[in-house]
Biopython code that builds the backbone (N, CA, C, O; Angstrom):
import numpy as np
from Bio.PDB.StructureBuilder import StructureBuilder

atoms = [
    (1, "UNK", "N", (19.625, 2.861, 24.721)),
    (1, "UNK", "CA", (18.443, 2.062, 24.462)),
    (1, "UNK", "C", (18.193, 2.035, 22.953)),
    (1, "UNK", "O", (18.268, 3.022, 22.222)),
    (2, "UNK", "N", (17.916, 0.912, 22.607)),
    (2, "UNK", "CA", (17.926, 0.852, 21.239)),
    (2, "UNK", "C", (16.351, 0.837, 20.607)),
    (2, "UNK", "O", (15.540, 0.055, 21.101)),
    (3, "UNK", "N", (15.943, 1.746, 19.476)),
    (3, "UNK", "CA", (14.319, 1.681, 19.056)),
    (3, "UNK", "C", (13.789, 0.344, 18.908)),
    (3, "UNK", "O", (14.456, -0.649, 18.616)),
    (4, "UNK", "N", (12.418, 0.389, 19.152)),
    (4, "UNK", "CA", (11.916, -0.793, 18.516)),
    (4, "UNK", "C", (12.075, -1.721, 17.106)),
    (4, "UNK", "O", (12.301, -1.040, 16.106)),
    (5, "UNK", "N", (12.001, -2.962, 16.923)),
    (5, "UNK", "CA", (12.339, -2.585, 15.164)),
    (5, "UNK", "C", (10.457, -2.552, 14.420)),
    (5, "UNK", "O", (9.318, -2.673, 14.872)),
    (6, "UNK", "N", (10.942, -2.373, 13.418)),
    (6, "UNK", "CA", (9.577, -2.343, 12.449)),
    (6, "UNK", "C", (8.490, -2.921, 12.941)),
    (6, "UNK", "O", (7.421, -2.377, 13.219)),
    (7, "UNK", "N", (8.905, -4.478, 13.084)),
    (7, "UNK", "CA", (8.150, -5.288, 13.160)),
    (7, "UNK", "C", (6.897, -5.388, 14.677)),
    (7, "UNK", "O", (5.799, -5.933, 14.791)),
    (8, "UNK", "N", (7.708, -4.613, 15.582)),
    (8, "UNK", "CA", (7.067, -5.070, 16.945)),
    (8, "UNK", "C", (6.806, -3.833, 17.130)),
    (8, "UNK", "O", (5.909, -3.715, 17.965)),
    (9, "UNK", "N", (7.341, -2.431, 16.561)),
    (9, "UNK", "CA", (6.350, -0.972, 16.243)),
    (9, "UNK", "C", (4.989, -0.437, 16.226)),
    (9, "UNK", "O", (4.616, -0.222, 15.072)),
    (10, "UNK", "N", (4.169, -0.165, 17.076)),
    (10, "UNK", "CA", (3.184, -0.197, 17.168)),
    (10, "UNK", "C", (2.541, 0.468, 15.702)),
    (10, "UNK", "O", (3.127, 1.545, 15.593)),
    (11, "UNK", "N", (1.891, 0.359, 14.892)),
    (11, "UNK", "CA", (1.422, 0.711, 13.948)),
    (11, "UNK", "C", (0.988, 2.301, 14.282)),
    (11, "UNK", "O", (0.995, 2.665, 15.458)),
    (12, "UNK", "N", (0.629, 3.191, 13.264)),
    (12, "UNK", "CA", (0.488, 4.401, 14.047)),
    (12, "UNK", "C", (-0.851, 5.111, 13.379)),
    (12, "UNK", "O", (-1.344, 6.201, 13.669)),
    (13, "UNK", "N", (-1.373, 3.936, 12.182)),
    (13, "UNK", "CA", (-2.486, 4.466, 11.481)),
    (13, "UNK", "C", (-3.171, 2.609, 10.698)),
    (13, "UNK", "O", (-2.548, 1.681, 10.182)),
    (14, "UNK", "N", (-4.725, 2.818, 10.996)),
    (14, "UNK", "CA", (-5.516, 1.599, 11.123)),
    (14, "UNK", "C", (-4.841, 0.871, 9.543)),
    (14, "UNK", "O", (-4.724, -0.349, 9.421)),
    (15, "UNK", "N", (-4.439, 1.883, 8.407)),
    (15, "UNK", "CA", (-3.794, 1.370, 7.189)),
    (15, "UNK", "C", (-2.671, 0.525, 7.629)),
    (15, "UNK", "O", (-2.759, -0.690, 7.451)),
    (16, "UNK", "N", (-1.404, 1.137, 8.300)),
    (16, "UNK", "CA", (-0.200, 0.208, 8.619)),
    (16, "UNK", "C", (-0.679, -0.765, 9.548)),
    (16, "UNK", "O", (-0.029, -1.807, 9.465)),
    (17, "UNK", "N", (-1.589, -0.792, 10.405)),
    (17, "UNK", "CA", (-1.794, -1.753, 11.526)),
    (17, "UNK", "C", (-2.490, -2.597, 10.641)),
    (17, "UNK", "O", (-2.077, -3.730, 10.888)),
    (18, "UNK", "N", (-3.406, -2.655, 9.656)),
    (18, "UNK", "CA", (-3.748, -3.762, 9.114)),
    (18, "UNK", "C", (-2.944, -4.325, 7.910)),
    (18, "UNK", "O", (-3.239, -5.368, 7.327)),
    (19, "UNK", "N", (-1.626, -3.312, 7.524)),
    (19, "UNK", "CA", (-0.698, -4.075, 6.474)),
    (19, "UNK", "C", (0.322, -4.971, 7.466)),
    (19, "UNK", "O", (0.997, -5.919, 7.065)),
    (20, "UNK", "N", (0.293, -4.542, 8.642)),
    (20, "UNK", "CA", (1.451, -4.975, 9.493)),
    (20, "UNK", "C", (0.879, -6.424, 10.165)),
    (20, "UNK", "O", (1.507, -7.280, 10.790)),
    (21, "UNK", "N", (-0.401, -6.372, 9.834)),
    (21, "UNK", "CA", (-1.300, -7.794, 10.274)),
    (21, "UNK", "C", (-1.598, -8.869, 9.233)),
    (21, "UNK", "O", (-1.615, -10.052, 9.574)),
    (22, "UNK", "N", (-1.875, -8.430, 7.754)),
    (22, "UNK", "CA", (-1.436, -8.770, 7.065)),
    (22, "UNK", "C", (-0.020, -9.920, 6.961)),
    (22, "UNK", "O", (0.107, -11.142, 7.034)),
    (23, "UNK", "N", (0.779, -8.898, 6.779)),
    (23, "UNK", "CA", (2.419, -9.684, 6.378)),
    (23, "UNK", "C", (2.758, -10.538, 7.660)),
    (23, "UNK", "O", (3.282, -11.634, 7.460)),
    (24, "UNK", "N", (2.541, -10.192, 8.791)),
    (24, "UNK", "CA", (2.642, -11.414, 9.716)),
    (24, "UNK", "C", (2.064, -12.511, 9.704)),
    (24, "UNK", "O", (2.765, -13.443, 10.098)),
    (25, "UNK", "N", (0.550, -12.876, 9.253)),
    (25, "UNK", "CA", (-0.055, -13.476, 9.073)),
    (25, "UNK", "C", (0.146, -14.224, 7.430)),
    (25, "UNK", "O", (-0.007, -15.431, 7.244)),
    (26, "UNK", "N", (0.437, -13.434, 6.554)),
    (26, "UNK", "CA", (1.111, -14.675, 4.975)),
    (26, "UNK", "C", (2.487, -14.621, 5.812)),
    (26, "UNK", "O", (1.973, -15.324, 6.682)),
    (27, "UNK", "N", (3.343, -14.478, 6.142)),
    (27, "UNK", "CA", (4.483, -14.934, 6.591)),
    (27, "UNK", "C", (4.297, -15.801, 7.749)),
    (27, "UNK", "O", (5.393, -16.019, 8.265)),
    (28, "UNK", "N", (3.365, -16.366, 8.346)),
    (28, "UNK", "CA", (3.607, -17.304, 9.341)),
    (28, "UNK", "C", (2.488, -18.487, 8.345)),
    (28, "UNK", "O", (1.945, -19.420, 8.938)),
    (29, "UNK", "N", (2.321, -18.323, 7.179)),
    (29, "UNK", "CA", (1.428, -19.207, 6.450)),
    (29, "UNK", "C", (2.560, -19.685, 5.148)),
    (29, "UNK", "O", (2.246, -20.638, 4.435)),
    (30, "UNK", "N", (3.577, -19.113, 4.968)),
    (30, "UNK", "CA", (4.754, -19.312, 4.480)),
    (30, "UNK", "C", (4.605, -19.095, 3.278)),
    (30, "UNK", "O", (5.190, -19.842, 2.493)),
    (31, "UNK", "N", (3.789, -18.022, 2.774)),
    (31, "UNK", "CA", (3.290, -17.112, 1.510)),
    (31, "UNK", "C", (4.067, -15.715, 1.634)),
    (31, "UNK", "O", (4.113, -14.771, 2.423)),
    (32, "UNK", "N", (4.770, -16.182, 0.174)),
    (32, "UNK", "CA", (4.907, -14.557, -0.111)),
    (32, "UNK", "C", (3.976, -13.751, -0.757)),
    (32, "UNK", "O", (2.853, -14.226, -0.926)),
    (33, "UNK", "N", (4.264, -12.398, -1.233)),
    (33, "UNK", "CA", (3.523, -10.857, -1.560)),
    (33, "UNK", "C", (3.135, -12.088, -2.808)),
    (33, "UNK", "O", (2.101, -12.624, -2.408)),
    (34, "UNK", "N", (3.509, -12.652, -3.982)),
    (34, "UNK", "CA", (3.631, -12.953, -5.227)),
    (34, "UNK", "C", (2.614, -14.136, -4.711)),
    (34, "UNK", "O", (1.448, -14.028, -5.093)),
    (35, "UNK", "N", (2.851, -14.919, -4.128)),
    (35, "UNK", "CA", (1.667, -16.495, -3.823)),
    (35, "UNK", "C", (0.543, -15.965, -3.300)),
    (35, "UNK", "O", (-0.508, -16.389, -3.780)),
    (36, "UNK", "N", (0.432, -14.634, -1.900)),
    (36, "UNK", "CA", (-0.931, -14.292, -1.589)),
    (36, "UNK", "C", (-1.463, -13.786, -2.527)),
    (36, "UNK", "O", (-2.628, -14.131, -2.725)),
    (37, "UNK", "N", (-0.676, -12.512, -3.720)),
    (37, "UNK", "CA", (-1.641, -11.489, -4.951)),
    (37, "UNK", "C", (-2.318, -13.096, -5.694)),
    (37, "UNK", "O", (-3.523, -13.335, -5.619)),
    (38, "UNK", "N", (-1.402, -14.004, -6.332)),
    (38, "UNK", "CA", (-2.388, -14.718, -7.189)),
    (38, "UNK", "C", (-3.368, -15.694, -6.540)),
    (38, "UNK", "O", (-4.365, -15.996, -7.196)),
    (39, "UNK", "N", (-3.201, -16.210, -5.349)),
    (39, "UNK", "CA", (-4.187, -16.637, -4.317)),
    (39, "UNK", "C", (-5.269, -15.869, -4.670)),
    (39, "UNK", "O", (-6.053, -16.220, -5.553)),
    (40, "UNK", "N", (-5.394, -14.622, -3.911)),
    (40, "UNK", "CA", (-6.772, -13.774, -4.132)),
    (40, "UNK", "C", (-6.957, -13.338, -4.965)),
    (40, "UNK", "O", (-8.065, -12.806, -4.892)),
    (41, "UNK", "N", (-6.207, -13.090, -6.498)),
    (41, "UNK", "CA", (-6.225, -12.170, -7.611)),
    (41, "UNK", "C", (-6.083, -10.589, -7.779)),
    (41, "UNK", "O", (-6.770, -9.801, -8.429)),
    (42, "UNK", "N", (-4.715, -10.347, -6.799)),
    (42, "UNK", "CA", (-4.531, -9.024, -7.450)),
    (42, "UNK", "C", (-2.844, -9.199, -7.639)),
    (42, "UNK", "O", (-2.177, -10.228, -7.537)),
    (43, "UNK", "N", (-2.476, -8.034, -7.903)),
    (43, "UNK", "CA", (-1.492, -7.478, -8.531)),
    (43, "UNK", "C", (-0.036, -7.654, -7.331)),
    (43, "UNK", "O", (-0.219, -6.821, -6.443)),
    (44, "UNK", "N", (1.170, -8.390, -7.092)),
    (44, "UNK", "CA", (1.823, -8.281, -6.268)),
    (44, "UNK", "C", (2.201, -6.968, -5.646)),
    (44, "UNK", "O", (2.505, -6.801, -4.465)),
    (45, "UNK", "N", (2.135, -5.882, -6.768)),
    (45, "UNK", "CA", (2.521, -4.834, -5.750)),
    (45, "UNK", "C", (1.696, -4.113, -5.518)),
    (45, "UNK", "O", (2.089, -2.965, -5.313)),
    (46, "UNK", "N", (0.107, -4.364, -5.418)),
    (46, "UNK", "CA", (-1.090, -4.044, -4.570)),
    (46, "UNK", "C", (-0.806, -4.657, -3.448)),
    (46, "UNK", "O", (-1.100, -3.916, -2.509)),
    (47, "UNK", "N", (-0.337, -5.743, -3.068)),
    (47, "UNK", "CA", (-0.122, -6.221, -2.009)),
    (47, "UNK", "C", (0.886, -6.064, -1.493)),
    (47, "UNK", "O", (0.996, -6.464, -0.334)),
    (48, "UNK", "N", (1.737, -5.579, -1.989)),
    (48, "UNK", "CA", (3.055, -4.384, -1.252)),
    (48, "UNK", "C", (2.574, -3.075, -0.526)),
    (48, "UNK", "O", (3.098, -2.643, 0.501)),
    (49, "UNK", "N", (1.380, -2.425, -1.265)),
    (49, "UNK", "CA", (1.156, -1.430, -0.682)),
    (49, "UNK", "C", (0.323, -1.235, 0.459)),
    (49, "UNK", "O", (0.354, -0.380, 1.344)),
    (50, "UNK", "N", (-0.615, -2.446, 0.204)),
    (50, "UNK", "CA", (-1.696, -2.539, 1.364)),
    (50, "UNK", "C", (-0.328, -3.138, 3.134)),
    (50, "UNK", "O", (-0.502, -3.085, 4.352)),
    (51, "UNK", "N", (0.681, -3.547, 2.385)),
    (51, "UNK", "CA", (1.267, -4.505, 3.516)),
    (51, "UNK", "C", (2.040, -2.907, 3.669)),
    (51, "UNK", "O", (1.362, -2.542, 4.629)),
    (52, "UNK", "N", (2.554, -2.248, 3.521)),
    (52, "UNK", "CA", (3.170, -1.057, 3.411)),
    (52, "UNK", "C", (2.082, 0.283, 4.636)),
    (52, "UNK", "O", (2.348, 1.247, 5.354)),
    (53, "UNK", "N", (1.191, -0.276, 4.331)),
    (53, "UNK", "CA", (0.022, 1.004, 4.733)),
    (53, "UNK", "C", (-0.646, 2.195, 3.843)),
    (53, "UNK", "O", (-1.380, 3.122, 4.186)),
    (54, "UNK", "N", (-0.072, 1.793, 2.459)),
    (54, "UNK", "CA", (-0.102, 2.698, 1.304)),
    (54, "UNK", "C", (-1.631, 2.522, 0.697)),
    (54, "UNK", "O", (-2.103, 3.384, -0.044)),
    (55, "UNK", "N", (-2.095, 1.771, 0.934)),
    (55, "UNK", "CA", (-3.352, 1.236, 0.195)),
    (55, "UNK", "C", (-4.286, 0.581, 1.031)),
    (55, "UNK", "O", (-3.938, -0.442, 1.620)),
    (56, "UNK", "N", (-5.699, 1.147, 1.188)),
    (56, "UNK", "CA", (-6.410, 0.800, 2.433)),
    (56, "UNK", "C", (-7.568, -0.174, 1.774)),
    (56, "UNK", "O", (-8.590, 0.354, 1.333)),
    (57, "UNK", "N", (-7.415, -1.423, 1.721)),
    (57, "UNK", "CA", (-8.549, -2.066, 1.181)),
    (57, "UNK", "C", (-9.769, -1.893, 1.309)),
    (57, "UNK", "O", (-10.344, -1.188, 2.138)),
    (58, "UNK", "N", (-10.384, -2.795, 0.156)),
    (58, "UNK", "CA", (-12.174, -2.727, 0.728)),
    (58, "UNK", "C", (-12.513, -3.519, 1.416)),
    (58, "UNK", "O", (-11.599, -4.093, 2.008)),
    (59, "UNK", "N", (-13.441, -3.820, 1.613)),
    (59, "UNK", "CA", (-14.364, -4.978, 2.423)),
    (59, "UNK", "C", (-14.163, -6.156, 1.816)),
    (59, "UNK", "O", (-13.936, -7.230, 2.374)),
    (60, "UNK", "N", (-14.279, -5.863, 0.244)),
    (60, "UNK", "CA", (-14.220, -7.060, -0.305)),
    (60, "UNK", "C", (-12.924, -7.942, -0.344)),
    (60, "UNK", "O", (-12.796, -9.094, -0.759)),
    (61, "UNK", "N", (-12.185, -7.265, 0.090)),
    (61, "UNK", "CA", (-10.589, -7.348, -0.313)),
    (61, "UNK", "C", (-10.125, -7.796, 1.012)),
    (61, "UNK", "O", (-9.205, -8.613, 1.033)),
    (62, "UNK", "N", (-10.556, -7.439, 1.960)),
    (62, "UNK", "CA", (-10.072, -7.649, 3.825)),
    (62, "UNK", "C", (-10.649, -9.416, 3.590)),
    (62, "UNK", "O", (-10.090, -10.293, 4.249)),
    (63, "UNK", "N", (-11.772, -9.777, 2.622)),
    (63, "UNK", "CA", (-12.537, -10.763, 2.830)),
    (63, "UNK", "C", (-11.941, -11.743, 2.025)),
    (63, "UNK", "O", (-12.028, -12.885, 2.477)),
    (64, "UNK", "N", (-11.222, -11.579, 0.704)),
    (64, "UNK", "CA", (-10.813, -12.309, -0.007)),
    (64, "UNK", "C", (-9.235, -12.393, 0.340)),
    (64, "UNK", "O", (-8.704, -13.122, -0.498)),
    (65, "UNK", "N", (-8.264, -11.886, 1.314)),
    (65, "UNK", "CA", (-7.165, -11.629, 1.880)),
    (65, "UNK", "C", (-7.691, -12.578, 3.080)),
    (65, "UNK", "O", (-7.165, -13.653, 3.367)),
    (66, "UNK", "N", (-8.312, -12.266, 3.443)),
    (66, "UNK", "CA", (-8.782, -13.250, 5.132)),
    (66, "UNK", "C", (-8.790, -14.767, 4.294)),
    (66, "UNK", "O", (-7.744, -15.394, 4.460)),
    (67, "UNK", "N", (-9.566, -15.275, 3.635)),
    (67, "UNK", "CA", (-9.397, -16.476, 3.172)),
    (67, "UNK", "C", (-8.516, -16.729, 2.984)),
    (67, "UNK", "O", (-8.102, -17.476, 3.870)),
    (68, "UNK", "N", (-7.547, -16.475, 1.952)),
    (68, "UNK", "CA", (-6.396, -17.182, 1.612)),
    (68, "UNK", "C", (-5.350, -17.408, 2.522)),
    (68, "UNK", "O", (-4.714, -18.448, 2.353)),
    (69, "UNK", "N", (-4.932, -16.450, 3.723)),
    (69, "UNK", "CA", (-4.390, -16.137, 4.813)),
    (69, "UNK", "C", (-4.807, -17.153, 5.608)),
    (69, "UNK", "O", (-3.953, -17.571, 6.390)),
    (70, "UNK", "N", (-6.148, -17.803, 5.643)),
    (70, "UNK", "CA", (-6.808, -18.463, 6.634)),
    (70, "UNK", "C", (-7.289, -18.380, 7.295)),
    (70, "UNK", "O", (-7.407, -19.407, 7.964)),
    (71, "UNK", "N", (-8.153, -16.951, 7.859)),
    (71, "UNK", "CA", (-8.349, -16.888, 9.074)),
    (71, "UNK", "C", (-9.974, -15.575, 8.575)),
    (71, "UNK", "O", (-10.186, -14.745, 7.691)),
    (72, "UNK", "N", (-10.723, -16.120, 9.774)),
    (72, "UNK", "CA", (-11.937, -15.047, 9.505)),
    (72, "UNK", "C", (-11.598, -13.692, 8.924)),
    (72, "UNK", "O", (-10.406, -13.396, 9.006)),
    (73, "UNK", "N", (-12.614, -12.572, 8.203)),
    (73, "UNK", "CA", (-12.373, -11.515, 8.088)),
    (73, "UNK", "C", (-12.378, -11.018, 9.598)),
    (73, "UNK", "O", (-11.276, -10.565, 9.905)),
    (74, "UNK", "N", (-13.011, -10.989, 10.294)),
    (74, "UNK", "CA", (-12.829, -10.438, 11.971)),
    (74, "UNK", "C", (-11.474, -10.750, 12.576)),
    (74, "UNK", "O", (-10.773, -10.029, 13.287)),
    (75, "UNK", "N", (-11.134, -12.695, 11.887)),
    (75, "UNK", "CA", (-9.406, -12.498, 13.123)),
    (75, "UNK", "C", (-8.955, -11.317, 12.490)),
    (75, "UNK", "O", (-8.580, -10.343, 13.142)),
    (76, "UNK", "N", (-8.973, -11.353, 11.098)),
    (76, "UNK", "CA", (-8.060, -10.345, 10.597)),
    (76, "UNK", "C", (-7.515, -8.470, 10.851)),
    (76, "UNK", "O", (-6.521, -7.748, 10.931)),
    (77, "UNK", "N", (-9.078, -8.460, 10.888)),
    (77, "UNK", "CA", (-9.317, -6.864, 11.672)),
    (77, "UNK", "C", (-8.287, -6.807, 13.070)),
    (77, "UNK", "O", (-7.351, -6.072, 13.385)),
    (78, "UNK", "N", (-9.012, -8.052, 13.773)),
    (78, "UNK", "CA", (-8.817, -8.081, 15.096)),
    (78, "UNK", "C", (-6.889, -7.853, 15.647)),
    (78, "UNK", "O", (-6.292, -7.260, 16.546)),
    (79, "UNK", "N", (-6.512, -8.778, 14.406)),
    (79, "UNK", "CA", (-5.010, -8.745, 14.258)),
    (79, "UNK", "C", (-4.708, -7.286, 14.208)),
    (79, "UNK", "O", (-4.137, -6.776, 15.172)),
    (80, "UNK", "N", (-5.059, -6.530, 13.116)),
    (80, "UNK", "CA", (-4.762, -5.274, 13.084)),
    (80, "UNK", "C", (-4.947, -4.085, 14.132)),
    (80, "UNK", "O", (-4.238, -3.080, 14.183)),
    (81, "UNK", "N", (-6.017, -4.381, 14.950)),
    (81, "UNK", "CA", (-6.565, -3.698, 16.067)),
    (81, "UNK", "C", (-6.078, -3.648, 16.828)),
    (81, "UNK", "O", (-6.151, -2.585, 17.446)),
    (82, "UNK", "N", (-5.258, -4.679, 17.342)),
    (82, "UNK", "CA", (-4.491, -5.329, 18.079)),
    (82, "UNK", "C", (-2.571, -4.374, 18.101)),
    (82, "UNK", "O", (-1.702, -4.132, 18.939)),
    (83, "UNK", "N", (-2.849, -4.097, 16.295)),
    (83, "UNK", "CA", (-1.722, -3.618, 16.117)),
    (83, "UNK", "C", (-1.455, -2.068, 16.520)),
    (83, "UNK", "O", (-0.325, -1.591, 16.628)),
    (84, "UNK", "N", (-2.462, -1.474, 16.692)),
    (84, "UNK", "CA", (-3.084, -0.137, 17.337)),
    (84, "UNK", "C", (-3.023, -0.349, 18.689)),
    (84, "UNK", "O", (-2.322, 0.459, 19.298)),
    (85, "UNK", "N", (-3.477, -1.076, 19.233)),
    (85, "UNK", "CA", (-3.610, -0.944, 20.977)),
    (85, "UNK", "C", (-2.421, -0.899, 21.456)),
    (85, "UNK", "O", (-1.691, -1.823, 21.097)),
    (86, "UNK", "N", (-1.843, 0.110, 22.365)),
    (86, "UNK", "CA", (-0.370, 0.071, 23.263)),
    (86, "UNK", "C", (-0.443, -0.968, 24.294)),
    (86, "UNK", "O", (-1.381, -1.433, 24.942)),
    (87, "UNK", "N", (0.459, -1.131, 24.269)),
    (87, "UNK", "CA", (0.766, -2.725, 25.429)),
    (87, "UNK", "C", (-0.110, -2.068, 26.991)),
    (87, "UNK", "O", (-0.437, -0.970, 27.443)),
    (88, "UNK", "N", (-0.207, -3.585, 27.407)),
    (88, "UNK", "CA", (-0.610, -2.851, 28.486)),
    (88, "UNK", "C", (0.568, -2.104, 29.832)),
    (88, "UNK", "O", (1.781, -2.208, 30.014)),
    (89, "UNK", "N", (-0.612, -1.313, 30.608)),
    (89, "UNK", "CA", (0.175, -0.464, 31.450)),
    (89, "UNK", "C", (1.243, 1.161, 30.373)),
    (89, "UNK", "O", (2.111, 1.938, 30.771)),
    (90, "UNK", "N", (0.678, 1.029, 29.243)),
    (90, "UNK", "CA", (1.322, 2.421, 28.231)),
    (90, "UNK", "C", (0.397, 3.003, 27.840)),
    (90, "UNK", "O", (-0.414, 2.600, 27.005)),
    (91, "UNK", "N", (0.406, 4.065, 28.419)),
    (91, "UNK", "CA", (-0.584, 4.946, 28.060)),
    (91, "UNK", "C", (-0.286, 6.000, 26.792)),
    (91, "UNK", "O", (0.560, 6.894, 26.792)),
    (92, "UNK", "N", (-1.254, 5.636, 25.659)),
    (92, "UNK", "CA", (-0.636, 6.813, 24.668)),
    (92, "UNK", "C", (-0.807, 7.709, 24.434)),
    (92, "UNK", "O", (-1.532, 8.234, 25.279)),
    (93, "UNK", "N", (-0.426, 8.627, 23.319)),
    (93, "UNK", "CA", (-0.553, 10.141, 23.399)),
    (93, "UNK", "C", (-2.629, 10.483, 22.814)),
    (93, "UNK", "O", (-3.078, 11.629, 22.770)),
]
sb = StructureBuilder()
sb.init_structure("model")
sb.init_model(0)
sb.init_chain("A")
sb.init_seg("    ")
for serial, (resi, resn, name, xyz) in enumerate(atoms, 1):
    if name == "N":
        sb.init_residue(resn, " ", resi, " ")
    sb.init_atom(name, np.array(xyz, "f"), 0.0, 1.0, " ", f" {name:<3s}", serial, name[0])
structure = sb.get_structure()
């Protein structure tokens, strides 16, 4: 049986589940790390780290990331929350 890959990995901390919601979301908007940082105004590899799980934004930042991305600050959470919850019928540890 072969592991999951990265991508479909359940996140394992609310930081990676919301970097992992993140990069799905500028990648299905057809933005890279470099077009979303100057979109919202930060630094491309602030936005490596937050997409990484390395860097846990603020409020203000979930809010100015939700815009440019397109989508409410709540889808955005919600995406990430989402990235935390085990499928159904898996019960986790």
């Amino acid at each position: 049986m072969h592991p999951p890959s990265s991508e479909t990995l359940t996140a394992q901390t609310p930081e990676r589940a919301f970097g992992a919601a993140l990069r799905q979301l500028r990648r299905a908007r057809g933005l890279s790390q470099e077009g979303l940082a100057l979109a919202a105004g930060y630094d491309r590899s602030y936005i490596g780290e937050v997409e990484r799980g390395e860097k846990s934004p603020s409020l203000r930042t979930v809010f100015r990331l939700a815009r440019v991305v397109g989508v409410s600050p709540s889808a955005l959470i919600a995406a990430a929350e989402a990235q935390l919850t085990p499928p159904a019928g898996h019960q986790g540890a």
